[in-house]
TORTORMAR-232010 format. One record per residue (C-alpha): residue in three letters; z negated, y, x. Coordinates in steps of 0.001 Angstrom, whole numbers, padded with zeros to 6 digits, always signed. Layout:
N
ALAZYX...
***
This chain:
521
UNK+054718+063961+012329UNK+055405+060415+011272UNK+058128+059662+013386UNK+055936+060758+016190UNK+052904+058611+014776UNK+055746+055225+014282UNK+056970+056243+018391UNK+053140+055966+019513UNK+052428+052920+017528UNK+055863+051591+019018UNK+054323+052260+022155UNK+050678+050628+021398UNK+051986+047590+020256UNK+054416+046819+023021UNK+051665+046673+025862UNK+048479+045706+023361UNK+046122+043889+025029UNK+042822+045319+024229UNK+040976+045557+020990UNK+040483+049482+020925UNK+042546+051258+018044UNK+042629+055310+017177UNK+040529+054306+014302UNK+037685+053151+016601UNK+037030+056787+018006UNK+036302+058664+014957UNK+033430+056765+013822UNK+031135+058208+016963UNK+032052+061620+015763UNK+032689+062600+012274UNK+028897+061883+010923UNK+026548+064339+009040UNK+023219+065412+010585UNK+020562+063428+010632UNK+016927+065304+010745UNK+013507+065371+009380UNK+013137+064586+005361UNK+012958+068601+005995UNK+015669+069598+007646UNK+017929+067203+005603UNK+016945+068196+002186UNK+018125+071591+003205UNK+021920+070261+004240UNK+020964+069605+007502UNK+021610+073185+007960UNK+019039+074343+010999UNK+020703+076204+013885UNK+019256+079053+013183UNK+015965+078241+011788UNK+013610+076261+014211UNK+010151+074955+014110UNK+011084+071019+013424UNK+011656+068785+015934UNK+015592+068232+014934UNK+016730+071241+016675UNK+016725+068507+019577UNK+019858+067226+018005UNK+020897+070792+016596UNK+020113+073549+018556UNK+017643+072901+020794UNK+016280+076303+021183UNK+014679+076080+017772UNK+011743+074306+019639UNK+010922+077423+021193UNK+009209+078221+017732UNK+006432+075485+018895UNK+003121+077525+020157UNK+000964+074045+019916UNK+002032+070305+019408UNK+003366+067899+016578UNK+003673+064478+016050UNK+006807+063125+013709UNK+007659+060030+011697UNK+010947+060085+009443UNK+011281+056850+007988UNK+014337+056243+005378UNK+016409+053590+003534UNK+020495+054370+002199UNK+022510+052878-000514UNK+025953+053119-001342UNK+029196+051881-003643UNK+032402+052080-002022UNK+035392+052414-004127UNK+039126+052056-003272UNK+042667+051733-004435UNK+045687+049720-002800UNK+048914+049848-003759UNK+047718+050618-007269UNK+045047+048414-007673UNK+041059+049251-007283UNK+038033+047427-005903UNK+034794+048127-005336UNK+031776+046799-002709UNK+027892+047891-002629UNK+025286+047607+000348UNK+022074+049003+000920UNK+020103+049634+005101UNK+017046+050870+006603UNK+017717+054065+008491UNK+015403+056626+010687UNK+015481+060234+011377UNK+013955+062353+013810UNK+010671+061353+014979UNK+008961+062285+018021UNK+006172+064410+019389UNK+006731+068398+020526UNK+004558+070339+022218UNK+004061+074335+022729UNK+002027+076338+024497UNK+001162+080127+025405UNK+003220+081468+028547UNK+003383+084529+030112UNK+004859+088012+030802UNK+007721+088486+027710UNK+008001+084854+027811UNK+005002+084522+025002UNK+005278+080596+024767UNK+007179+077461+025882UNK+007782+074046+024571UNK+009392+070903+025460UNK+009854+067648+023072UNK+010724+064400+023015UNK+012532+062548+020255UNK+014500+059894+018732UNK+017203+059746+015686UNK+019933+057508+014119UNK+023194+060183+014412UNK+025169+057736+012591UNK+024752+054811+010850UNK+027457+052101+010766UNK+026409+049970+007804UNK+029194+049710+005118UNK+031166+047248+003631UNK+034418+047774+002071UNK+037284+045674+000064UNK+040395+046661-001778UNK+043351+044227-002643UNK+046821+044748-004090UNK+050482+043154-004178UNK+052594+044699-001317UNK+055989+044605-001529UNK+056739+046397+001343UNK+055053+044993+003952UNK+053154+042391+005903UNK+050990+042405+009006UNK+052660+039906+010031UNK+055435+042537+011285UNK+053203+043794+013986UNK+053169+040679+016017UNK+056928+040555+015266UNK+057368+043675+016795UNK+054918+043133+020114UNK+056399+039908+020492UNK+059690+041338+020463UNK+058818+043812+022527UNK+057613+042040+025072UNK+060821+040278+026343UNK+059116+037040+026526UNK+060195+033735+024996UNK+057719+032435+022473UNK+056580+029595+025087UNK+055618+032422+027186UNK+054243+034762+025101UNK+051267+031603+024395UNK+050050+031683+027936UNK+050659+035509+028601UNK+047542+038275+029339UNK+049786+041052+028332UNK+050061+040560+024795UNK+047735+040569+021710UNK+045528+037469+021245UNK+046651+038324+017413UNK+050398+037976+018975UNK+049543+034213+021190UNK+047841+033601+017603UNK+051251+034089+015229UNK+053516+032424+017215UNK+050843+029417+017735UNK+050628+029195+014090UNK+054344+030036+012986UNK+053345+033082+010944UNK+055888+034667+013626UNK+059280+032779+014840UNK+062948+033064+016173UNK+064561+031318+012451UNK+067227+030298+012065UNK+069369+031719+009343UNK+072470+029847+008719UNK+072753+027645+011435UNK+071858+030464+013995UNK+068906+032193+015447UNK+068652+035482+014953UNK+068302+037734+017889UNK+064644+039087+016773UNK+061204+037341+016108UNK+060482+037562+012083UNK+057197+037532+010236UNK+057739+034536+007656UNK+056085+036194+004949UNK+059347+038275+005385UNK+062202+035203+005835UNK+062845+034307+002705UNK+063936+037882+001702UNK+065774+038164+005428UNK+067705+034770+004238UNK+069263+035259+000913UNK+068133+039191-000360UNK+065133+036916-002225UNK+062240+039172-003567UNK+059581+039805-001121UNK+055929+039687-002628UNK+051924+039066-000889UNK+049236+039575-002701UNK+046732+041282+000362UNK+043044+041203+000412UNK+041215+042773+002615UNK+037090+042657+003222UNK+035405+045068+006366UNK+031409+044911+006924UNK+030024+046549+009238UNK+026880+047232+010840UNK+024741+049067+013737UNK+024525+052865+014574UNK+024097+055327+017087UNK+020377+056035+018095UNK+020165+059060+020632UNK+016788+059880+022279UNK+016681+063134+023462UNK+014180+065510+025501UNK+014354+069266+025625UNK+012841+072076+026534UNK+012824+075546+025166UNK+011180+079326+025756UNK+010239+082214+023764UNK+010683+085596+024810UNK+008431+088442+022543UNK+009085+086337+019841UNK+012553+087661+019537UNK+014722+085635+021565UNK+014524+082109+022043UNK+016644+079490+024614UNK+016737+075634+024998UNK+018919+072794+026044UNK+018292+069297+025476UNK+019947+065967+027598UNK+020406+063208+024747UNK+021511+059780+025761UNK+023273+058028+022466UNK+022992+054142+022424UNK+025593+052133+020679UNK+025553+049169+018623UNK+028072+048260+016539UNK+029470+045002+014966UNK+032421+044957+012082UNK+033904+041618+010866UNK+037265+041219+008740UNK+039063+039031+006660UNK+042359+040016+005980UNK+044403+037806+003967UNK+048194+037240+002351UNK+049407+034806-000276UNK+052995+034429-001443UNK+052552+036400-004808UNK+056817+034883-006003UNK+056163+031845-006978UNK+058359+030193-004746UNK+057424+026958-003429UNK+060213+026611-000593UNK+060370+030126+000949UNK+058370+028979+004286UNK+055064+030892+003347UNK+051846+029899+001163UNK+049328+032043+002579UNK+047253+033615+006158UNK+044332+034668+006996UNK+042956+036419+009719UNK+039445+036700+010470UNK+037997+038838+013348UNK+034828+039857+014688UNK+034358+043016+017076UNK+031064+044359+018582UNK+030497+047081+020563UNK+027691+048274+022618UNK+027233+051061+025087UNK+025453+054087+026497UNK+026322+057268+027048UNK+025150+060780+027673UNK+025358+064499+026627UNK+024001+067893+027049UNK+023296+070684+024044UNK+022451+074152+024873UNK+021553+076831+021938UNK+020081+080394+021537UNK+018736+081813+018365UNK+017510+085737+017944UNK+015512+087714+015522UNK+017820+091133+015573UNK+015154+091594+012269UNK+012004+090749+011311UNK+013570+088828+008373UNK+016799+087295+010314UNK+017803+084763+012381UNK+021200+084008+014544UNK+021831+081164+016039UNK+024200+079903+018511UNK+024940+076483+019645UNK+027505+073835+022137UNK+027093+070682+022038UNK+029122+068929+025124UNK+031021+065743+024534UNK+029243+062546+024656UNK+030301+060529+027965UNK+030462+057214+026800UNK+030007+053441+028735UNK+031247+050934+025925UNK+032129+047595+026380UNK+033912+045176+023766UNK+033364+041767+022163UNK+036167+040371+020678UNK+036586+037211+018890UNK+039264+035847+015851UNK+040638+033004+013832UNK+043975+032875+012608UNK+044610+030598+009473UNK+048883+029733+008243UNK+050151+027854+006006UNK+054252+027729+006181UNK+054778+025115+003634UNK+058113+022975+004870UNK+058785+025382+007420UNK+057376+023161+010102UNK+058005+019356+010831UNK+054512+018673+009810UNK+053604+021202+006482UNK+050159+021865+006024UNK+047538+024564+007210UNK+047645+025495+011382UNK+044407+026495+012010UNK+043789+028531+015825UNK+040828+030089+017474UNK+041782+033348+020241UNK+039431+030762+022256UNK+041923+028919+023423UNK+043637+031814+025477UNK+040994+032947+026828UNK+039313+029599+028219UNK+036599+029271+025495UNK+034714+032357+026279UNK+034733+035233+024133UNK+036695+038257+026169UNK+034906+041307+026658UNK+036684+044668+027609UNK+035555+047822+029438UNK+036022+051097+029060UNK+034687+055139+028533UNK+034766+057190+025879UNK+034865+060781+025419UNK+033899+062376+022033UNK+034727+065980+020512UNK+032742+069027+021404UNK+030936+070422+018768UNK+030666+074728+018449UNK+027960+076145+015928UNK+027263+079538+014433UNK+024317+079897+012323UNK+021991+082361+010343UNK+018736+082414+008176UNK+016812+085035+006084UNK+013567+084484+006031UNK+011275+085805+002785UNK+008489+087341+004329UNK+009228+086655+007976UNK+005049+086803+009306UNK+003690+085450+012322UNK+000989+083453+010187UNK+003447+081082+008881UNK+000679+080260+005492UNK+002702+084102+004200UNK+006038+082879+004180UNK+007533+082383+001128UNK+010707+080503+001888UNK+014155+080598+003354UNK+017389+080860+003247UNK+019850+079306+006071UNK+023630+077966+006829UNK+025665+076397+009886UNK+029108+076823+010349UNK+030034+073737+013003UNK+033772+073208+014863UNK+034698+070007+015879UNK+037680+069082+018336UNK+038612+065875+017019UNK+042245+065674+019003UNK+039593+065666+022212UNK+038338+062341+021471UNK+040345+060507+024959UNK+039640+056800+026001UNK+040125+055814+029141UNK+040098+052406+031465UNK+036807+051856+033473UNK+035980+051588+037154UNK+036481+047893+036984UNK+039507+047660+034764UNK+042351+049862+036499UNK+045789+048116+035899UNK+048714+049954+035057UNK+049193+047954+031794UNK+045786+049474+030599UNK+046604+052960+031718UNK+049616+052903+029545UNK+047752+051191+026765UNK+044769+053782+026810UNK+047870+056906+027216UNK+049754+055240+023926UNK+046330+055591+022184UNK+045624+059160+023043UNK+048784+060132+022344UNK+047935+058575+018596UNK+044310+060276+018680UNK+046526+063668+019461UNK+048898+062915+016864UNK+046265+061646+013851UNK+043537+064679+014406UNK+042887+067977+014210UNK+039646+070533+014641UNK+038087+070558+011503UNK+034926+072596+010164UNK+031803+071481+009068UNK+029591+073608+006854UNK+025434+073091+005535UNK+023730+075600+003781UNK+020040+075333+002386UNK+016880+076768+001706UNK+013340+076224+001003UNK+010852+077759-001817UNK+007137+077503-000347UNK+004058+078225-003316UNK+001124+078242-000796UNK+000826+074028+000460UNK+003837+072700-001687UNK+007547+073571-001030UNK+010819+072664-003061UNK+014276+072352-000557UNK+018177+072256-001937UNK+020885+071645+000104UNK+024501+071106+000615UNK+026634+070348+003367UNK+030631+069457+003380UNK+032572+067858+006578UNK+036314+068489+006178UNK+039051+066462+007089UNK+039806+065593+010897UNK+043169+063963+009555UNK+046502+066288+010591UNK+048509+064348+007831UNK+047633+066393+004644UNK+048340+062772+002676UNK+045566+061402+004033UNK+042155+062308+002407UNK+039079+062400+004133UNK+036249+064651+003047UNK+032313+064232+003066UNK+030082+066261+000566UNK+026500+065781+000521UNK+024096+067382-001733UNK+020207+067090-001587UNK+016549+068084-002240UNK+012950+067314-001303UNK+009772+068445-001647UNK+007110+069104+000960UNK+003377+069517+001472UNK+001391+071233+004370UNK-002077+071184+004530UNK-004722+071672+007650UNK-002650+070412+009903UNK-000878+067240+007968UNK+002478+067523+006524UNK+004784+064759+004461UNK+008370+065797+003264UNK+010331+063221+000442UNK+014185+064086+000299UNK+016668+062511-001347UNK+020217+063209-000228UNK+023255+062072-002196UNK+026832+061367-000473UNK+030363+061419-001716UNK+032769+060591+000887UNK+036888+060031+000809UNK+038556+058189+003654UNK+041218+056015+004047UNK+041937+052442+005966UNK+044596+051134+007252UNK+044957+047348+007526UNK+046944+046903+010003UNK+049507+049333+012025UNK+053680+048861+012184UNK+055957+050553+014586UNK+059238+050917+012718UNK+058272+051839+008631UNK+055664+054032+006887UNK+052421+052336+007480UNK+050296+051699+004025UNK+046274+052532+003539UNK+043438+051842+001488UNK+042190+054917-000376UNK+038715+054898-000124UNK+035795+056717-002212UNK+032214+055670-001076UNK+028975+056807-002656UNK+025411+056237-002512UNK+022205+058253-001468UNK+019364+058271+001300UNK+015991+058434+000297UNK+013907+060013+003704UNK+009890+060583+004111UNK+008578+062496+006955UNK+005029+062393+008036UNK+003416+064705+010439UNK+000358+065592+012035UNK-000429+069066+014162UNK-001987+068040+017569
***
């Protein structure tokens, strides 16, 4: 598989021009649910269960459980740590964000015939939550990302001279050879046929030893909010159908600093240090459509059954950078070459257009319900799991309506190829359940989201275990949960076509304190 992954980068970073990476699609897809202080305490796990106003974002059917109305608030606030390791050496970075769950109002009432009651509902939910930051650092020995633009810029067939005025190449590419971190060198009188990264000339001149210490810092910020309306019935309280329409709306902003410093000592090898610096947002629209059943084959069990389409996504790109080198006595005047992408693109920042589609999501549930009564004050709890597939190799960019070259056709092509070749269907799975002692309940939960990384070498795995309690009274409610995370993933800080590309392990922590307040109308 990673001579296939090196041919697709090969391919990515000959006809670059856009900002998008593989890395970029994941993020919209591979996120836990995000409910009621209920529904989360108990794992998130609800396709089967009903009655709260998340099975808009589950399975929507579950709102068929709704014979009057309900209004929802689900305030919340997350913390985390994020640990990593980098070529043997380990970092850490905290952060802390406001976040919201579902909150909306639902509303039921009595039908006829076998169809005993009805509901539709309106709400509105973070389903993911971009705030993070993350830094790791080592000495790499190996490697540079200053190779990348080597290899576009050698790829492209274009002199240097041309490269700087040239639309089809990186602006990271017009930004290396403006600042030297890339060049034709001589060696010995003569230039070699290929571009070089400097950080790498000194070992490509005499067999010297090749050392940079890296650093690398990543905040980001934003989320996905998705409102969603839905409507569900109840047939003789046995079987219940529902489909919601959710429109997601993305925001999402990361900046970087990546940076390298000659870690041998040498004062005369053509490189001191560089430093990139890069700020991306995104923002967008899209739409989707979930459809679920759930049936009471006994008094005391539930079955649920849900599809959640993939989201058809509207994004558009911000992109913006600053490239700092310093090549010591390489050049005829040694100091610092400071450039801005600005200056390619005629001062304005460049934006770039495109869709998105996401995975679909396929989920089997099932509850038992302790004392499964139509007067809900004689239940005495629950028990309830999900079991969710996710086609991660169907995540598939594509150009939009009003930018349809060939150049970007190829470029969005290389990166589904990549998106084929990274990811695989994964599982998710949320189990839960709920202890009720007449107006005060107790919740437990756990939930795990496997890998959607084909290479077994790369680790990525997200555990979350929680609890809550609740209180129901005469028509007010108010849930407290506290959910805690543990997540591994990994990050790669830049991408090279020709040798083993190297990653940032990455362990992240932290928790997500939610309150719910409700009222019956």
């Amino acid at each position: 598989m990673q001579k296939r992954s090196l041919l697709c980068i090969s391919i990515l970073l000959s006809i670059s021009t856009l900002a998008q990476v593989p890395e970029d699609v994941l993020k919209y897809s591979w996120q836990p649910t995000n409910g009621t202080a209920r529904i989360n305490a108990v794992g998130g796990a609800m396709g089967s269960l009903g009655g709260d106003i998340s099975a808009l974002f589950v399975n929507p059917a579950g709102i068929g459980f709704f014979k009057t109305g309900e209004i929802v608030l689900s305030p919340g606030f997350n913390f985390l740590n994020n640990k990593s390791s980098y070529r043997g050496t380990a970092a850490s970075d905290n952060g802390s964000n406001f976040n919201l769950g579902a909150s909306g109002v639902v509303g039921g009432w009595r039908g006829s015939g076998r169809w005993s009651s009805k509901a539709i509902g309106f709400a509105v939910t973070r389903t993911a939550n971009f705030s993070n930051k993350i830094y790791y650092t080592g000495k790499n020995d190996f490697s540079s990302y200053a190779e990348q633009y080597a290899a576009q810029a050698a790829a492209s067939g274009l002199s240097l001279d041309e490269i700087l005025g040239s639309n089809n190449v990186s602006l990271g590419t017009r930004m290396a050879v403006y600042t030297y971190l890339i060049d034709t060198a001589t060696l010995g009188g003569n230039a070699i046929p290929d571009v070089v990264a400097l950080p790498l000339y000194d070992q490509l001149k005499n067999g010297g030893t090749f050392m940079v210490d890296q650093a690398n810092t990543i905040e980001t910020s934003g989320g996905i909010t998705e409102l969603a309306i839905g409507y569900a019935a109840n047939m003789d309280d046995k079987l219940y159908i529902g489909g919601s329409i959710g429109i997601p709306i993305i925001s999402y902003e990361k900046k970087s600093l990546l940076r390298e410093e000659d870690a041998t000592g040498i004062t005369d090898n053509y490189f001191s240090f560089s430093e990139l610096s890069e700020k991306l947002t995104t923002k967008g629209v899209g739409v989707n459509l979930k459809l679920g059943v759930i049936m009471k084959p006994a008094e005391f069990v539930r079955l649920g059954l849900a599809v959640h389409t993939p989201n058809f996504y509207s994004l558009e790109d911000r992109y913006e950078a600053t490239m700092s080198v310093n090549t010591e006595n390489y050049r005829t005047n040694p100091g610092t070459e400071t450039v801005s992408s600005s200056i390619f693109t005629n001062g304005e920042t460049p934006e770039y257009s495109y869709e998105l589609t996401t995975p679909w999501k396929f989920m089997l549930s099932g509850s038992y319900v302790l004392r499964e009564v139509e007067d809900v004050r004689n239940q005495k709890g629950f028990l309830t799991a999900d079991v969710e597939y996710v086609t991660y190799t169907s995540n598939k960019l594509r150009t939009s309506s009003s930018y349809d070259s060939g150049s970007e056709e190829n470029y969005y092509k290389g990166v589904n190829e990549v998106i084929k070749d990274y990811y695989k269907g994964a599982f998710n799975f949320r189990v839960g359940g709920e202890l009720k002692f007449t107006t005060i309940m107790t919740r437990l939960g756990f939930s795990y989201y496997t890998s959607p990384y084909k290479d077994k070498e790369l680790k990525g795995s997200k555990m979350y275990i929680s609890g809550g309690l609740g209180y129901r009274n005469a028509g007010f409610f108010v849930d407290l949960t506290y959910m805690h995370g543990i997540q591994k993933d990994v990050n790669f800080p830049y991408r090279l076509p020709d040798k083993a590309n190297t990653y940032a392990s990455v362990k992240g922590s932290g928790g997500n304190v939610m309150l719910t307040v409700g009222f019956k109308i």
